[in-house]
Z-matrix of the N, CA and C atoms (Angstrom, degrees):
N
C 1 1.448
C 2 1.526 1 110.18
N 3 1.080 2 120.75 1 -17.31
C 4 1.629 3 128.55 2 -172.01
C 5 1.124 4 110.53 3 -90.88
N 6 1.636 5 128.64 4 -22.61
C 7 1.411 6 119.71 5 159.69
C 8 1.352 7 131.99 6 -79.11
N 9 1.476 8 112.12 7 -14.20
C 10 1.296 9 120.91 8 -177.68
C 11 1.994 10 105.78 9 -79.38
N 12 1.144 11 81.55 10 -27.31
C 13 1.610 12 78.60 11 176.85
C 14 1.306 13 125.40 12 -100.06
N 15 1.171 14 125.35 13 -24.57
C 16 1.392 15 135.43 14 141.22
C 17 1.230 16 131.71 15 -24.43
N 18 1.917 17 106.12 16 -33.66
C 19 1.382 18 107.49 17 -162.29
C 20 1.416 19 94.58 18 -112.25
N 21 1.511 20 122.01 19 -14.06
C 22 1.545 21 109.29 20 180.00
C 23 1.599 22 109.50 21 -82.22
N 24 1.778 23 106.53 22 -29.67
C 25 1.764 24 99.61 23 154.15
C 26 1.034 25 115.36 24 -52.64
N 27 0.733 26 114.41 25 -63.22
C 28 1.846 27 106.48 26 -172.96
C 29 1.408 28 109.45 27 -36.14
N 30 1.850 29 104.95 28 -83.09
C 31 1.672 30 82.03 29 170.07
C 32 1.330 31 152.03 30 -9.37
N 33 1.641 32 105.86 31 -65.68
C 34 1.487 33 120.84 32 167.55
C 35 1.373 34 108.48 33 -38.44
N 36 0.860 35 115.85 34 -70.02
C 37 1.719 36 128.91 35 -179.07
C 38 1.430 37 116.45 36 -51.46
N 39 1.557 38 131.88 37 -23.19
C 40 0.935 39 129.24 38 -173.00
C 41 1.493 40 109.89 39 -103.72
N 42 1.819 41 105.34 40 -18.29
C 43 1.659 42 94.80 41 172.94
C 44 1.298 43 104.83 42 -102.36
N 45 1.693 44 119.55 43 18.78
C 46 1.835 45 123.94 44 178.01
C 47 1.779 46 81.34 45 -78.22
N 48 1.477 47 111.06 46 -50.13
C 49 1.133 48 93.13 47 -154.44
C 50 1.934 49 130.24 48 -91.54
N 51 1.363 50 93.21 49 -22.88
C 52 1.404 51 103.13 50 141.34
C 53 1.641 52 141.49 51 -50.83
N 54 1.574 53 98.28 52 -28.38
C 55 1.571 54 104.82 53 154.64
C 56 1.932 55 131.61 54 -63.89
N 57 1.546 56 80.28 55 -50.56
C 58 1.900 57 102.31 56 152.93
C 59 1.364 58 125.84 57 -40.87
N 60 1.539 59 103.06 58 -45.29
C 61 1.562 60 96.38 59 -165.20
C 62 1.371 61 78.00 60 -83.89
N 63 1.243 62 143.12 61 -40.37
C 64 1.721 63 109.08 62 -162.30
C 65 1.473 64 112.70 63 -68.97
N 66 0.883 65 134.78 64 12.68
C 67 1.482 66 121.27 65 -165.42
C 68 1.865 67 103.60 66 -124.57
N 69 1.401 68 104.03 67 -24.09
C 70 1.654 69 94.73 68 147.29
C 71 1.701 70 106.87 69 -173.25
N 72 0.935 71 86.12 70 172.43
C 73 1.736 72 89.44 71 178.85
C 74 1.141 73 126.83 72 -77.86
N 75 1.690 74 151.69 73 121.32
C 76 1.177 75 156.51 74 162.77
C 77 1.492 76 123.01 75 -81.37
N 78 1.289 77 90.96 76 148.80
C 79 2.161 78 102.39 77 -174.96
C 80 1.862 79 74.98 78 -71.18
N 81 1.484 80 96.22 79 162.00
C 82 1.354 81 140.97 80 163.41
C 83 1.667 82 88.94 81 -52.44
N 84 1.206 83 142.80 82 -94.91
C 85 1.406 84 139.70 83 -169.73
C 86 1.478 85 124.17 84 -42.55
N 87 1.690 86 110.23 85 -43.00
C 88 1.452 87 116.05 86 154.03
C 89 1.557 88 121.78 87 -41.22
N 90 1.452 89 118.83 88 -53.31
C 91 1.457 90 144.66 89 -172.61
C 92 2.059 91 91.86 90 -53.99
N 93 1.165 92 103.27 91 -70.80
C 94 1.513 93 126.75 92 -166.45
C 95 1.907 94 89.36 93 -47.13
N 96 1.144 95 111.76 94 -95.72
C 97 1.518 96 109.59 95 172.25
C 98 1.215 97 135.56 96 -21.81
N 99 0.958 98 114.38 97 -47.52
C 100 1.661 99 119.95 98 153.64
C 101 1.807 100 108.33 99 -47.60
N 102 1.034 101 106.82 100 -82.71
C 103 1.438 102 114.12 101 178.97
C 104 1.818 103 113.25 102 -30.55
N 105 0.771 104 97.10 103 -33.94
C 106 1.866 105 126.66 104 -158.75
C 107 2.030 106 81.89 105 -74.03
N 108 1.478 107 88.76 106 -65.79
C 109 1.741 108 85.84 107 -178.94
C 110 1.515 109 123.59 108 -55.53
N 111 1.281 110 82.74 109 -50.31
C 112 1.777 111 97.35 110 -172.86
C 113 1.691 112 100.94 111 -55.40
N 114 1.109 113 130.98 112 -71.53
C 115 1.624 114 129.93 113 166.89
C 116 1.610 115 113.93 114 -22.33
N 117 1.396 116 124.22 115 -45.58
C 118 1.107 117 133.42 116 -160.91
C 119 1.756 118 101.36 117 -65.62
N 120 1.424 119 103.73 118 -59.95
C 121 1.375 120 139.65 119 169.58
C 122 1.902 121 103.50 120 -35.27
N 123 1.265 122 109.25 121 -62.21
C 124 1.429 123 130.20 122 -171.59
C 125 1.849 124 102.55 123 -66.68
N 126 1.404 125 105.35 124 -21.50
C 127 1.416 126 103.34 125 -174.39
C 128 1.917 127 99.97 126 -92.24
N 129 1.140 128 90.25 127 -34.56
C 130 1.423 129 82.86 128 -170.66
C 131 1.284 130 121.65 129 -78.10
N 132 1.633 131 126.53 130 -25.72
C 133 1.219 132 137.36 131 131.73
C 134 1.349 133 128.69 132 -26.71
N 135 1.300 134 100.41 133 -39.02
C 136 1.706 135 97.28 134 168.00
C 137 1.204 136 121.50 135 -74.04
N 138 1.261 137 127.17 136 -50.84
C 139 1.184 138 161.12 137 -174.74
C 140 1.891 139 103.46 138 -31.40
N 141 1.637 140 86.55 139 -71.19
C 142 1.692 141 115.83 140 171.95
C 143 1.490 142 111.29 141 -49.07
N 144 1.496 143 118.26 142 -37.40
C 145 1.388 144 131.94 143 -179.14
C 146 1.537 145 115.96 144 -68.56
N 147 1.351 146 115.40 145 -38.97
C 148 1.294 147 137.38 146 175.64
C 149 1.592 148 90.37 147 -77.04
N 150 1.150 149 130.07 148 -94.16
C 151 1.363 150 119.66 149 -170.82
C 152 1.524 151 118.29 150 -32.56
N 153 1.242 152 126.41 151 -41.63
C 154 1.587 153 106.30 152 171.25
C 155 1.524 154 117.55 153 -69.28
N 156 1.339 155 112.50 154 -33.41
C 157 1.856 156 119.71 155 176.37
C 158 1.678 157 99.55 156 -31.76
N 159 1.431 158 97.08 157 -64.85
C 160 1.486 159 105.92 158 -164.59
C 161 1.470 160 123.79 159 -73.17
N 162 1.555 161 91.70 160 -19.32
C 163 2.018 162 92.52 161 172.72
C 164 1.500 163 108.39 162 -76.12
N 165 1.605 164 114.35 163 -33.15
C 166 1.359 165 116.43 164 174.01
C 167 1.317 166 117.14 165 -62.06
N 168 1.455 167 107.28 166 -37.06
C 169 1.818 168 91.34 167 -178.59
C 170 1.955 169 97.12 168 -81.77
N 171 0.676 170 112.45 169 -81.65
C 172 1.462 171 96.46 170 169.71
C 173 1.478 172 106.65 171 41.92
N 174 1.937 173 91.19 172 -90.81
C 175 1.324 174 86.42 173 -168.82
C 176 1.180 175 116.20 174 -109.47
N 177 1.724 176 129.64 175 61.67
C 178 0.951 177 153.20 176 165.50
C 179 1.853 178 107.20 177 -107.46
N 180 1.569 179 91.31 178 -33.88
C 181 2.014 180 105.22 179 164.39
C 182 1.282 181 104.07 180 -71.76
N 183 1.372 182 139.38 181 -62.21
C 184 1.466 183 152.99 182 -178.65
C 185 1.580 184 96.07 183 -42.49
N 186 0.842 185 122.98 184 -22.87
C 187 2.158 186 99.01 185 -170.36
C 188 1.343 187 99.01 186 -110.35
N 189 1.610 188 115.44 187 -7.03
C 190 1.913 189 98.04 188 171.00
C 191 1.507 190 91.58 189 -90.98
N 192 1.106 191 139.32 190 -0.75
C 193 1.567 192 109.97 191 -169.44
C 194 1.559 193 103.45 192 -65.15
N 195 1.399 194 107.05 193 150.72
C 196 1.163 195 113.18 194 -167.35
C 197 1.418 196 120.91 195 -70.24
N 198 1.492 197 137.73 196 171.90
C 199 1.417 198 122.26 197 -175.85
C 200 1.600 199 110.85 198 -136.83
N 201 1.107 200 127.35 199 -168.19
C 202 1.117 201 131.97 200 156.34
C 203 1.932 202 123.15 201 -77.30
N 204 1.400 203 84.39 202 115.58
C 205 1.753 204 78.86 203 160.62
C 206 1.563 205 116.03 204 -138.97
N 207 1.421 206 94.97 205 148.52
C 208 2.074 207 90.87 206 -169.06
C 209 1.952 208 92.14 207 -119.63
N 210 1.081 209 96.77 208 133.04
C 211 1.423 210 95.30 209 173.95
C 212 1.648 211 108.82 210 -121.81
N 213 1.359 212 127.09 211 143.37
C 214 1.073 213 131.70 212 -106.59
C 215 2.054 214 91.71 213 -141.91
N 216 1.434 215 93.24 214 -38.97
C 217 1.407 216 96.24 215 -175.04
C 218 1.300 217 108.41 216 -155.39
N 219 1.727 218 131.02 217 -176.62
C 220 1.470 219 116.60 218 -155.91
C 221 1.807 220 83.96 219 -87.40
């Protein structure tokens, strides 16, 4: 599940910045920094993505734990 979403960020990010380059041209160091952010951005998004995965299963483990049952008659 973590690659599928990984890669549609990416996308996003890659036609943010392909939109960018059409609208003017950047120095080589401009280009890099940008990228530099945008990655940064893309990591931390992941990051957050992974942390909810796992809070959700969490408590997807939490509702089978087993419980009490008293039965009473046949």
């Amino acid at each position: 599940m973590r690659i599928p979403i990984c890669m549609i960020l990416y996308m996003i990010v890659l036609s943010a910045v392909t939109v960018k380059a059409a609208d003017e041209p950047l120095s080589q160091e401009d280009t890099l920094k940008e990228l530099a952010g945008d990655l940064a951005k893309l990591e931390l998004l992941v990051q957050e993505t992974n942390y909810n995965i796992q809070e959700f299963q969490k408590t997807q483990i939490s509702s089978l734990e087993p419980r009490n049952l008293t039965i009473t008659s046949q």
